[in-house]
C-alpha positions as CSV (number, residue, x, y, z in Angstrom):
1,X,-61.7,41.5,111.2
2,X,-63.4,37.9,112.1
3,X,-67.0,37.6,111.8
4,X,-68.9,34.7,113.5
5,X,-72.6,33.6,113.7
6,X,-72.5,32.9,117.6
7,X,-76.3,30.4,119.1
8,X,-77.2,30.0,121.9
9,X,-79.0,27.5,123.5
10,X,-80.9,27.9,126.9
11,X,-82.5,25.4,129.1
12,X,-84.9,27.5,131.5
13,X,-85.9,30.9,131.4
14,X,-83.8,31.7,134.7
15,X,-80.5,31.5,132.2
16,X,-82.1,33.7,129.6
17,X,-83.1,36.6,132.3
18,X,-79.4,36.4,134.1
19,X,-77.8,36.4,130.5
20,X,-80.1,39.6,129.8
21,X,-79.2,41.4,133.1
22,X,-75.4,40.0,132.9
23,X,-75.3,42.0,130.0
24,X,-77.7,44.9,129.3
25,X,-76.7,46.2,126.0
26,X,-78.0,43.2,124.8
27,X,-81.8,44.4,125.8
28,X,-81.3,47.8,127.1
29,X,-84.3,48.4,129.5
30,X,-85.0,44.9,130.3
31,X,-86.9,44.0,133.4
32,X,-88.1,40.6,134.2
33,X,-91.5,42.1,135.3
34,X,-91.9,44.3,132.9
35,X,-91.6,41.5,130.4
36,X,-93.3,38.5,132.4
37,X,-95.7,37.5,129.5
38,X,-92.7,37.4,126.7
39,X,-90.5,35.0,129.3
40,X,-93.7,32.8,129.8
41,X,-94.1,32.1,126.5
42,X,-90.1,31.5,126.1
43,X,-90.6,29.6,129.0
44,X,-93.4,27.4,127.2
45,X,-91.2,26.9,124.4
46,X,-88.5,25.6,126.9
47,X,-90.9,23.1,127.6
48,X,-92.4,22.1,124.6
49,X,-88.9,21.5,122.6
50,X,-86.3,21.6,125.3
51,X,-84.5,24.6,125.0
52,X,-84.6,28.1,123.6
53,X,-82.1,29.2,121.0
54,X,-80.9,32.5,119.8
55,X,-78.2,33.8,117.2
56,X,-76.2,36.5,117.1
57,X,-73.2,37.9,115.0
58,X,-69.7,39.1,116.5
59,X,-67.0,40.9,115.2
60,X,-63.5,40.9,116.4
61,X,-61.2,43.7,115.1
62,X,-58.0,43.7,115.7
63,X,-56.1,46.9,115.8
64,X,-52.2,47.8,116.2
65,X,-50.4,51.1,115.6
66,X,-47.0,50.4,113.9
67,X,-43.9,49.4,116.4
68,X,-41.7,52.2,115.1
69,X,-44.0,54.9,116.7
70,X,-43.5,53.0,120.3
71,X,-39.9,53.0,119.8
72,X,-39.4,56.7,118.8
73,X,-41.3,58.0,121.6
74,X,-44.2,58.9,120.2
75,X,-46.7,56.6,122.3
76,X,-49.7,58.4,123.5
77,X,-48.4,57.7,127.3
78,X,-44.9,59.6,126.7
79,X,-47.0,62.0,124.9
80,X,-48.8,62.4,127.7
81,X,-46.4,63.2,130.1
């Protein structure tokens, strides 16, 4: 498994709001107008220090089954069949 600590950086409040719709398990339940004061005030931060930055931590796993089972036959799609 690889572990990062991912930022950030936006430069207007129109990339933050695409980012949160692009990808809604990020703030499930978001809507722009629902939230207009909290995007104001990111927007006045925008402003004030020229850019808004968040973090976040990912996690790749990597996962294999072992190559004996593929060549015996056993994969899940001959299984299947």
């Amino acid at each position: 498994m690889i572990e990062k600590l991912v930022s950030t950086r936006f430069l207007d409040v129109g990339a933050v709001v695409f980012q949160l719709r692009a990808v809604p398990w990020q703030a499930p339940g978001f809507d722009a107008v629902s939230h207009r004061e909290h995007l104001w005030r990111i927007h006045e931060q925008i402003a004030q220090t020229g850019g808004f930055e968040v973090r976040s931590r990912r996690f790749l796993v990597k996962a294999s089954r072992p190559m004996e089972s593929v060549y015996a036959g056993n994969s899940t799609e001959a299984s299947a069949r």
